[in-house]
KOLRO-113931 format. One record per residue: residue in one letter; x, y, z of N, C-alpha, C in turn. Coordinates in nm, 2 decimals, m for minus. Each point is the difference from the previous one (the first is absolute). Layout:
<nodes>
resn, n.px, n.py, n.pz, ca.px, ca.py, ca.pz, c.px, c.py, c.pz
a, X, Y, Z, X, Y, Z, X, Y, Z $
...
</nodes>
This chain:
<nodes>
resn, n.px, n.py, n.pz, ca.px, ca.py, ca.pz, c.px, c.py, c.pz
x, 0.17, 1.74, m2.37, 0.05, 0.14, 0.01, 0.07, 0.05, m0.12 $
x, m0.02, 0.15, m0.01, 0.04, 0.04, m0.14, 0.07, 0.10, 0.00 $
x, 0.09, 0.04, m0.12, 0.03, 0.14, 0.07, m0.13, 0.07, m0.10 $
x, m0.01, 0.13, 0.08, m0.14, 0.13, m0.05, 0.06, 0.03, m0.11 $
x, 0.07, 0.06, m0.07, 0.06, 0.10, m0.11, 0.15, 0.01, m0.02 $
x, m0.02, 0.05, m0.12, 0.17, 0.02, m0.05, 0.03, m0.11, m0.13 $
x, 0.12, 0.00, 0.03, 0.11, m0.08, m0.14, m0.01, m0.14, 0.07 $
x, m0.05, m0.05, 0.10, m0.03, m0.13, 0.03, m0.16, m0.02, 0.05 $
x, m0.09, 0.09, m0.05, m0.15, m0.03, 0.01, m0.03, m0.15, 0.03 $
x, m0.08, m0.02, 0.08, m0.11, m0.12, 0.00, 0.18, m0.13, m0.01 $
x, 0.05, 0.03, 0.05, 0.15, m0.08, m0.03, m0.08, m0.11, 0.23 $
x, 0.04, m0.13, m0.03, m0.02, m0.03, 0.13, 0.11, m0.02, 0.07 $
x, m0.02, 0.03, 0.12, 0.09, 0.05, 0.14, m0.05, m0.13, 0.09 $
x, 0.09, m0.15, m0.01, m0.01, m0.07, 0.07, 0.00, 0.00, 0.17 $
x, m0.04, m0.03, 0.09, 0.00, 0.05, 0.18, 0.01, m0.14, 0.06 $
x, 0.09, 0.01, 0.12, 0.02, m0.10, 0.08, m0.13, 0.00, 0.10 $
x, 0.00, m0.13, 0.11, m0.13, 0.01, 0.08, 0.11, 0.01, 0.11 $
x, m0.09, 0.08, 0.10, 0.01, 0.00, 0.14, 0.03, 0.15, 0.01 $
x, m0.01, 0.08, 0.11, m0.03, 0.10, 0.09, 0.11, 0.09, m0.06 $
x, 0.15, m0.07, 0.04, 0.10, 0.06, m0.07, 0.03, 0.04, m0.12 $
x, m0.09, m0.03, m0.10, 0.03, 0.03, m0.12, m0.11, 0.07, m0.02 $
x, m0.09, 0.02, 0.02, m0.10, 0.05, m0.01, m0.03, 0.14, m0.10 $
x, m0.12, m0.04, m0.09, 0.01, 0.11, m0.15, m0.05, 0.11, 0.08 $
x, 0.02, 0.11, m0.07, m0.16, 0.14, 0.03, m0.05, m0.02, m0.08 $
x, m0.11, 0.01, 0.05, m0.20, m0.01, m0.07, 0.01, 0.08, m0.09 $
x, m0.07, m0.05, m0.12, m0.03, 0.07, m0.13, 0.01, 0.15, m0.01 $
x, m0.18, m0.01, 0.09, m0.04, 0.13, 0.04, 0.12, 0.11, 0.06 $
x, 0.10, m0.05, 0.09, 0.08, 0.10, 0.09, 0.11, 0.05, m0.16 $
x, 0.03, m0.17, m0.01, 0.11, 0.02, m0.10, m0.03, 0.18, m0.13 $
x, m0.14, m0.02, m0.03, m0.03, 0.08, m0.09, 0.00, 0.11, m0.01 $
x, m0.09, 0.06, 0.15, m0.03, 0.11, 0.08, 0.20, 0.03, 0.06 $
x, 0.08, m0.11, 0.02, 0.14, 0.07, 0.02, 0.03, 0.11, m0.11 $
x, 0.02, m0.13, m0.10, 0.09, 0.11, m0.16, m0.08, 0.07, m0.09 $
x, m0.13, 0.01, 0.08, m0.13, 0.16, m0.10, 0.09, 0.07, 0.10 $
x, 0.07, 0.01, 0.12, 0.03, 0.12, 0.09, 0.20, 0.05, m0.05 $
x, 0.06, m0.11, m0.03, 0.12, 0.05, m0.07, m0.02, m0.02, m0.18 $
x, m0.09, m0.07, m0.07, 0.02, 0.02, m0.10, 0.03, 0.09, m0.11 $
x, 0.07, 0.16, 0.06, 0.10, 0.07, m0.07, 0.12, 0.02, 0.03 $
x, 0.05, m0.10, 0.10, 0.12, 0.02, 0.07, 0.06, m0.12, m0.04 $
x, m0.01, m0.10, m0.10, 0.05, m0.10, 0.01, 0.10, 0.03, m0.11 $
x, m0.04, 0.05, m0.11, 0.13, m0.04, m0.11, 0.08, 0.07, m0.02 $
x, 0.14, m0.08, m0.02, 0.11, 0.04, 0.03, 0.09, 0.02, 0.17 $
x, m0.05, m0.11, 0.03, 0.04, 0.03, 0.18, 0.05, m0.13, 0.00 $
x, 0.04, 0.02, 0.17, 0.09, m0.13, 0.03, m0.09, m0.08, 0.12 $
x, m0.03, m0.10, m0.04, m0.11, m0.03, 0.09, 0.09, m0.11, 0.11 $
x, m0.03, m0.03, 0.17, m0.02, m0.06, 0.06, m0.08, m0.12, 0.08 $
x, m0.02, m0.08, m0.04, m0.08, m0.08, 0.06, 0.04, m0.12, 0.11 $
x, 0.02, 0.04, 0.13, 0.03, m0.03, 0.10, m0.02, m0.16, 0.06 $
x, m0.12, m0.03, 0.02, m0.04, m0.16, 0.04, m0.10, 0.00, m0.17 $
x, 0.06, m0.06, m0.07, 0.03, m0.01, m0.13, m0.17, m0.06, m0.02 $
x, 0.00, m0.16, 0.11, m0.08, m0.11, m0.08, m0.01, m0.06, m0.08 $
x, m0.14, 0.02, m0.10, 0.01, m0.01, m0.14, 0.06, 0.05, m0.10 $
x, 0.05, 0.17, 0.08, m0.01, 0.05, m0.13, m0.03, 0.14, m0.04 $
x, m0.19, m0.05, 0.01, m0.07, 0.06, m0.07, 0.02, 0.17, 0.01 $
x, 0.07, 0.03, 0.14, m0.03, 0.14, 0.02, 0.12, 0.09, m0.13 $
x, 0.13, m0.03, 0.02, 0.06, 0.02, m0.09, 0.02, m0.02, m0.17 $
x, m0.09, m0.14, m0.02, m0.05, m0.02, m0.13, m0.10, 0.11, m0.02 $
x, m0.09, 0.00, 0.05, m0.08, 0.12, m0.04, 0.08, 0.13, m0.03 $
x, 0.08, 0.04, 0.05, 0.07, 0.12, m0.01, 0.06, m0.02, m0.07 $
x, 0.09, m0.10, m0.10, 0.10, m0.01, m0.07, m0.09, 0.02, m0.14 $
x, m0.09, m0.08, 0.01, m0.13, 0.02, m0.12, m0.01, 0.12, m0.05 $
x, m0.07, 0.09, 0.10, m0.04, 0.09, 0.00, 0.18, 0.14, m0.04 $
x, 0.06, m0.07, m0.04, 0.10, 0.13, 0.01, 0.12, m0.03, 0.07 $
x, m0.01, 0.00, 0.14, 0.16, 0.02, 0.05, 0.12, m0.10, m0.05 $
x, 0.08, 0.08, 0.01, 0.13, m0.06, m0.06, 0.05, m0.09, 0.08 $
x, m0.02, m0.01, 0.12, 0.10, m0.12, 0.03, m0.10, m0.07, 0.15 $
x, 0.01, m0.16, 0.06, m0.07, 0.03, 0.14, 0.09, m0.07, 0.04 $
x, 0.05, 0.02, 0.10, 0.11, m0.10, 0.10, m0.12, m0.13, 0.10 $
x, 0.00, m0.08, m0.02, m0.10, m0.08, 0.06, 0.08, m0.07, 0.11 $
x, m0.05, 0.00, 0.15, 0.08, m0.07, 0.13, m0.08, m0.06, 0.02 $
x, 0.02, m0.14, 0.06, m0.07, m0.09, 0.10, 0.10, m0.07, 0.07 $
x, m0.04, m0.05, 0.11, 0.06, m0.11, 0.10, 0.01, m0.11, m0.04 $
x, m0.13, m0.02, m0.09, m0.05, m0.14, m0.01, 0.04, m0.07, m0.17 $
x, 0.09, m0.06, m0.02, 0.03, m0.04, m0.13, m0.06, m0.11, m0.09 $
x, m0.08, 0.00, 0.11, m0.16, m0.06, m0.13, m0.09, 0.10, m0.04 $
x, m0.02, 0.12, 0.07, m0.03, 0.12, m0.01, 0.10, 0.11, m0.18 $
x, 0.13, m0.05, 0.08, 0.08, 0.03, m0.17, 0.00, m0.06, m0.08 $
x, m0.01, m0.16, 0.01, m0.01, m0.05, m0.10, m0.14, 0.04, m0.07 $
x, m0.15, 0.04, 0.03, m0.10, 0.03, m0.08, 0.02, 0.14, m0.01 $
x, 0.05, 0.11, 0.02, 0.01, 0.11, m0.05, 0.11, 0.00, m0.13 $
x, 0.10, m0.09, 0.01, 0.09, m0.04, m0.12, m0.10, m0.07, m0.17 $
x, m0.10, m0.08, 0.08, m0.07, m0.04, m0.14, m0.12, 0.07, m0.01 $
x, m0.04, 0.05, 0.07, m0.11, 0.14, m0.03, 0.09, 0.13, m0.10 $
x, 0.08, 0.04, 0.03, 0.05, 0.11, m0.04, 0.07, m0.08, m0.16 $
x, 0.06, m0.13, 0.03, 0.04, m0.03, m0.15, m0.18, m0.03, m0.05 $
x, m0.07, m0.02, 0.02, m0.08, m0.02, m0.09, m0.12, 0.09, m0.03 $
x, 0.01, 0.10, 0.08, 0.00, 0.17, m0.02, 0.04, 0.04, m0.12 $
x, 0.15, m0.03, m0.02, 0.06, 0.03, m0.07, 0.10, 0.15, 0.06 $
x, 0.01, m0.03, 0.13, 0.00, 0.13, 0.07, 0.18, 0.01, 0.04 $
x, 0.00, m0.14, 0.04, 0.14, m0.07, 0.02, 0.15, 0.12, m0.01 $
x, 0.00, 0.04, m0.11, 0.10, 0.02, m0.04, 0.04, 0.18, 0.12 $
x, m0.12, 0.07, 0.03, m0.01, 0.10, 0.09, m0.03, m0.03, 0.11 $
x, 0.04, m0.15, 0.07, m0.03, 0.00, 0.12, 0.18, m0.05, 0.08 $
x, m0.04, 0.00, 0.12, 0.12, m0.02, 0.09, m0.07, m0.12, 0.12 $
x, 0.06, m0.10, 0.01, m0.13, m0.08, 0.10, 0.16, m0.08, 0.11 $
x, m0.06, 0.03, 0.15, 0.08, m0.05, 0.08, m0.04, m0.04, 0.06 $
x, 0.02, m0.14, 0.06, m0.08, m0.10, 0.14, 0.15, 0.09, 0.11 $
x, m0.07, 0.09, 0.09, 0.10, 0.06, 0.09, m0.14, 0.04, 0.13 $
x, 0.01, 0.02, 0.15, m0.05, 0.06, 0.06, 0.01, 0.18, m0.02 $
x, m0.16, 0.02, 0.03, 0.00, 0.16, 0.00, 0.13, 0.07, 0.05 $
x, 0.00, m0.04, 0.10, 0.09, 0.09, 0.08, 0.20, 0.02, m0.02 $
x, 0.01, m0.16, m0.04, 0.10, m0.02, m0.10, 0.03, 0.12, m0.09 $
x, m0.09, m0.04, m0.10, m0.01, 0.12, m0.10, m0.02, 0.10, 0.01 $
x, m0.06, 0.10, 0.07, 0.02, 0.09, 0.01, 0.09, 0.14, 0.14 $
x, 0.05, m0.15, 0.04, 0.17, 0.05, 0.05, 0.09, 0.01, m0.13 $
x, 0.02, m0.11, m0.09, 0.06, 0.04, m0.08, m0.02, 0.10, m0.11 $
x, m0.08, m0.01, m0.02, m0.07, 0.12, m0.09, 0.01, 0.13, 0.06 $
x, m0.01, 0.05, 0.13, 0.03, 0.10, 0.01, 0.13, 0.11, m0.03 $
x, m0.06, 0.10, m0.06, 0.13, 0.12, 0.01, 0.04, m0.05, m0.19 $
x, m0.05, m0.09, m0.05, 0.01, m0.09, m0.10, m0.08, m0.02, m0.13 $
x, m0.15, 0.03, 0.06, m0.07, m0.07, m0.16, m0.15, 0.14, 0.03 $
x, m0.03, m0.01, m0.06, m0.14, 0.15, 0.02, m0.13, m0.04, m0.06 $
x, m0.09, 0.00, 0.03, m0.13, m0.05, m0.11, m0.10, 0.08, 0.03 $
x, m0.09, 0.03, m0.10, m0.08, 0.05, m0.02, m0.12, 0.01, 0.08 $
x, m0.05, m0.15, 0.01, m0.09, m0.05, 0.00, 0.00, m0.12, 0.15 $
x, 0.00, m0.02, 0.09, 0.00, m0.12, 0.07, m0.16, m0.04, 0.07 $
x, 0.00, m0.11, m0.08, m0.12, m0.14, 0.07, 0.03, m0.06, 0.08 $
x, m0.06, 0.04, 0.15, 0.00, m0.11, 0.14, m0.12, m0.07, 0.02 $
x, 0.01, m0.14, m0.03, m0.12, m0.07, 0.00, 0.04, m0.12, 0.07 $
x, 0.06, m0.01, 0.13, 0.05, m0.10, 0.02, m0.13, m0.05, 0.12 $
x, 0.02, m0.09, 0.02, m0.10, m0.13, 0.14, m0.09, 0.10, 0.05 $
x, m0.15, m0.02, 0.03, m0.06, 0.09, 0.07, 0.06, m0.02, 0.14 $
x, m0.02, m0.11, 0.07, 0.02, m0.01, 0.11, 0.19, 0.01, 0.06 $
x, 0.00, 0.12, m0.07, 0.19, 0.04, 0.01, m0.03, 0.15, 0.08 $
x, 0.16, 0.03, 0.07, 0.02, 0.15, m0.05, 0.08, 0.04, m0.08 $
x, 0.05, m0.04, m0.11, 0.09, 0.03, m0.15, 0.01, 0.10, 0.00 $
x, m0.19, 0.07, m0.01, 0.02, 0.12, m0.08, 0.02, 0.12, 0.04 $
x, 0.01, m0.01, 0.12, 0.05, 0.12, 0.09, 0.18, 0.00, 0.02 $
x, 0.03, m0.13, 0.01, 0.13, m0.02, 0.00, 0.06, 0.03, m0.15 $
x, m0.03, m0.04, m0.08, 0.09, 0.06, m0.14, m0.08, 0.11, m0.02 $
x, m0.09, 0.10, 0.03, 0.02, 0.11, 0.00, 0.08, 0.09, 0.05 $
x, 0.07, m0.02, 0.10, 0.07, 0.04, 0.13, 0.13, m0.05, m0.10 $
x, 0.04, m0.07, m0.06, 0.14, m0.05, m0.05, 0.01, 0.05, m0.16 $
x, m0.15, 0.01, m0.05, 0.01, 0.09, m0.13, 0.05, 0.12, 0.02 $
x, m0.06, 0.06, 0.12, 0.01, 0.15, 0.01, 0.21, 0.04, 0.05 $
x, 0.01, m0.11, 0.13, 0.14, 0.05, 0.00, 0.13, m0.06, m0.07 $
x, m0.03, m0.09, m0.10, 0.04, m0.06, m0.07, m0.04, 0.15, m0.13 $
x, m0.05, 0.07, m0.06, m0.03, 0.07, m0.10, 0.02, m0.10, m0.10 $
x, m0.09, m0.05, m0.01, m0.02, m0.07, m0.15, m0.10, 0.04, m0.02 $
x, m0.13, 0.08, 0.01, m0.09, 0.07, m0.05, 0.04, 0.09, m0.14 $
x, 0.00, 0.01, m0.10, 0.05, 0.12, m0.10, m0.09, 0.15, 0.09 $
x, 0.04, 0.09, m0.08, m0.04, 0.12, 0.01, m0.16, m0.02, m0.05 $
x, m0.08, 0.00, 0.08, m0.15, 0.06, m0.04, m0.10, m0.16, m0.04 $
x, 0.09, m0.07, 0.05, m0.03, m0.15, m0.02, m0.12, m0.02, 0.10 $
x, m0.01, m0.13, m0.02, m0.20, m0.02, 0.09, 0.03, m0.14, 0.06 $
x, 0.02, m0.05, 0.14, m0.05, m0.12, 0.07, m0.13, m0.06, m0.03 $
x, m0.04, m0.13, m0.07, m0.13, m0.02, 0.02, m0.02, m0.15, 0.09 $
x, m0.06, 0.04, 0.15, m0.02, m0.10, 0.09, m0.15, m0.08, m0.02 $
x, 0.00, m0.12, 0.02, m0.11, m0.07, 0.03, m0.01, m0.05, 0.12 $
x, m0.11, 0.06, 0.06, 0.02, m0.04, 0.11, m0.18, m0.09, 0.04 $
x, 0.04, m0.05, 0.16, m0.14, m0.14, 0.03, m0.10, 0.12, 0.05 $
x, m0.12, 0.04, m0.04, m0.08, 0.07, 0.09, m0.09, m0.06, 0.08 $
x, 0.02, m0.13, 0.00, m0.06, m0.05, 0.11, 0.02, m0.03, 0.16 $
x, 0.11, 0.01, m0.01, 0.03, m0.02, 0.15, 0.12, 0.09, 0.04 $
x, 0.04, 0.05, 0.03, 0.13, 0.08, 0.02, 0.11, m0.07, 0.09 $
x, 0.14, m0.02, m0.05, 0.04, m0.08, 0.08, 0.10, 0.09, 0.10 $
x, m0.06, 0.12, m0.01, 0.10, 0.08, 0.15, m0.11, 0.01, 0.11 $
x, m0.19, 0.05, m0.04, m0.02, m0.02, 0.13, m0.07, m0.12, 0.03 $
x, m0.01, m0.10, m0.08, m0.08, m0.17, 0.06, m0.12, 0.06, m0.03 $
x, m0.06, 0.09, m0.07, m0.17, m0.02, 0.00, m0.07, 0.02, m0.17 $
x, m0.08, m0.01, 0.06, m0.10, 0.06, m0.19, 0.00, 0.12, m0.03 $
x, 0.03, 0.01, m0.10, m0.07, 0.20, m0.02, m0.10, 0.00, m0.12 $
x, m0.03, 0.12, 0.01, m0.11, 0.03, m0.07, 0.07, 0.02, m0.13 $
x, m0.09, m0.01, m0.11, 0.07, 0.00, m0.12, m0.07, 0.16, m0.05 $
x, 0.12, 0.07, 0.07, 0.01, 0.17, m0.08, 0.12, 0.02, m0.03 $
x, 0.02, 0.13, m0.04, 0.10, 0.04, m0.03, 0.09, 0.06, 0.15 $
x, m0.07, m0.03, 0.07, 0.06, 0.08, 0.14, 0.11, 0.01, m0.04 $
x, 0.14, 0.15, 0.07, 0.15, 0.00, 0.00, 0.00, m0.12, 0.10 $
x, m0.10, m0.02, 0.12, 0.12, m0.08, 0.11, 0.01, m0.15, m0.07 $
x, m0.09, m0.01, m0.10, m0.02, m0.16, m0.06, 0.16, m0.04, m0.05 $
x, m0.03, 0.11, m0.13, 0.13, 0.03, m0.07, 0.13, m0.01, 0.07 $
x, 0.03, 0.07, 0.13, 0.13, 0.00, 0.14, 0.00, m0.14, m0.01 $
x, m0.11, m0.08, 0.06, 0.00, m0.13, 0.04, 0.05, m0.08, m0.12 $
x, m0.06, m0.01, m0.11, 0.04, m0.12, m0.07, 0.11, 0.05, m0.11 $
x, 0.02, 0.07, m0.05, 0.11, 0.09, m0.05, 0.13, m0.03, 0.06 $
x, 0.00, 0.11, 0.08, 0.11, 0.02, 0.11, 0.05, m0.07, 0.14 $
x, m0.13, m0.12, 0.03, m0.01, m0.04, 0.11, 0.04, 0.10, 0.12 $
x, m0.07, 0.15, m0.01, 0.02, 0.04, 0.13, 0.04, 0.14, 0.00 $
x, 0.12, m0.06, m0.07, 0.16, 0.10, m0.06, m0.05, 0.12, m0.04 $
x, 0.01, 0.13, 0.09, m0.06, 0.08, m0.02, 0.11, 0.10, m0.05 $
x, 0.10, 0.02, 0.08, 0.13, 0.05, m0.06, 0.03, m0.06, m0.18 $
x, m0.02, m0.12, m0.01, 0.03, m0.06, m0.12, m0.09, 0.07, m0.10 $
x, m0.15, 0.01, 0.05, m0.12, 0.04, m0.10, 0.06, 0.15, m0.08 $
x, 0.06, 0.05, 0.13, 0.02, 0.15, 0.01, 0.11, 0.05, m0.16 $
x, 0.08, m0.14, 0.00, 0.06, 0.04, m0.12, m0.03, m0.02, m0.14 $
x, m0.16, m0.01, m0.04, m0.06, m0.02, m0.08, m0.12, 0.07, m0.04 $
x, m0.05, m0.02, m0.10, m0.11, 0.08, m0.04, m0.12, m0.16, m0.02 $
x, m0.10, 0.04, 0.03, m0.08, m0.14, m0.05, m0.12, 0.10, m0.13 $
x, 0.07, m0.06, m0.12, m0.04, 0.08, m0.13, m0.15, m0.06, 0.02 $
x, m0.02, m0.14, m0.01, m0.10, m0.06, 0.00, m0.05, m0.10, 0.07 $
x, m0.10, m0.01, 0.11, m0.04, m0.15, 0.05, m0.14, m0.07, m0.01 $
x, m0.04, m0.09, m0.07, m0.12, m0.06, m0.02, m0.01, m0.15, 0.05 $
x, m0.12, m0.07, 0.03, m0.06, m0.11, 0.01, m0.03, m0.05, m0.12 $
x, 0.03, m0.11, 0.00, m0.06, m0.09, m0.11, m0.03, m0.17, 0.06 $
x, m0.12, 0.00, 0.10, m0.05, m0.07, 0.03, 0.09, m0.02, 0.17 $
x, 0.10, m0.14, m0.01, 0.10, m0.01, 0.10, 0.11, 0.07, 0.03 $
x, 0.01, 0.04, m0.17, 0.15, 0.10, m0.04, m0.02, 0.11, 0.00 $
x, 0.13, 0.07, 0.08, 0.02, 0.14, 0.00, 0.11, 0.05, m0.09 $
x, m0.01, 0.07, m0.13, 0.09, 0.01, m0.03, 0.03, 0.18, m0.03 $
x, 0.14, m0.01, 0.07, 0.05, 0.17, 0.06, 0.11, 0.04, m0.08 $
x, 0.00, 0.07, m0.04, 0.12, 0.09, m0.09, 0.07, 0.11, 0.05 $
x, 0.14, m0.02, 0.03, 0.06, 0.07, 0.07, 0.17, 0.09, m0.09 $
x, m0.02, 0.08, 0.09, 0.11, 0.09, m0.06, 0.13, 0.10, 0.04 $
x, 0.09, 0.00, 0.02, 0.06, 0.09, 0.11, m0.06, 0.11, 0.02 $
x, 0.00, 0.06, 0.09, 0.04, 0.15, 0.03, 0.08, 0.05, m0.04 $
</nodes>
């Protein structure tokens, strides 16, 4: 795995094995940042269930000034630490083995970003939950963009398969698990398939 473009082109982005760590696909990765690739430089990027890396390396490449990288897992920090130093990216990044939720209780009322990547465990609900803690936490900046990844294979609010469209109630389900009040304080700028992945861009109201 590589990063696509920027001041660390074709630079490689080493990846742990297992479910938990788990990279985004080329394909999703690419089709993500053709959809923010004028919103990156000069921002403050977030990258939430960190992993590799790679989502925040890409963004730091491409422009943004700074990425705060979280994970739980500190084999997870320890390879986003030698990716990013061998990026050469290091010096703009912020990297913490801390839980989500940890961090962004403290972060609230506290830190602002532009940009936030939720790419955490398909088989979670993370991403409805630190949405819900982004939002009353205000660590979103002004005019800033959520970008979720979510499992389109199985939805884990109602136990069944869905069809692979764009349906809103798909989006309710795997998005928001449900959270319909929660959806309400959002705009969904953009939501696409890319094969198993759904990846949705989101925005206040």
């Amino acid at each position: 795995m590589r990063i696509i473009t920027g001041s660390a082109r074709n630079a490689i982005i080493e990846t742990l094995e297992g479910e938990n760590t788990r990279p985004t696909a080329e394909r999703a990765k690419e089709a993500l940042f053709s959809m923010i690739q004028f919103e990156l430089e000069g921002r403050n990027i977030l990258d939430l269930f960190a992993g590799s890396g790679q989502l925040g390396l890409e963004a730091l490449s491409r422009g943004a000034a700074s990425c705060t990288f979280i994970d739980s897992a500190r084999e997870a920090v320890d390879i986003v630490i030698k990716n990013a130093k061998n990026a050469k990216l290091f010096d703009r990044a912020r990297v913490s083995a801390v839980d989500y939720k940890a961090f962004l209780k403290s972060a609230a009322g506290k830190e602002k970003y532009d940009i936030i990547f939720l790419d955490p465990p398909y088989a979670s609900d993370f991403v409805a939950e630190a949405v819900k803690m982004i939002y009353e936490g205000d660590i979103l900046a002004l005019g800033g963009k959520i970008i979720c990844e979510t499992d389109n294979g199985e939805t884990q609010f109602k136990r069944k398969k869905v069809k692979k469209t764009d349906d809103p109630e798909n989006v309710t389900n795997q998005v928001f698990r449900g959270d319909t009040e929660l959806q309400e304080k959002f705009n969904i700028v953009k939501t696409s398939l890319y094969g198993r992945v759904r990846i949705t861009i989101l925005e206040k109201v």
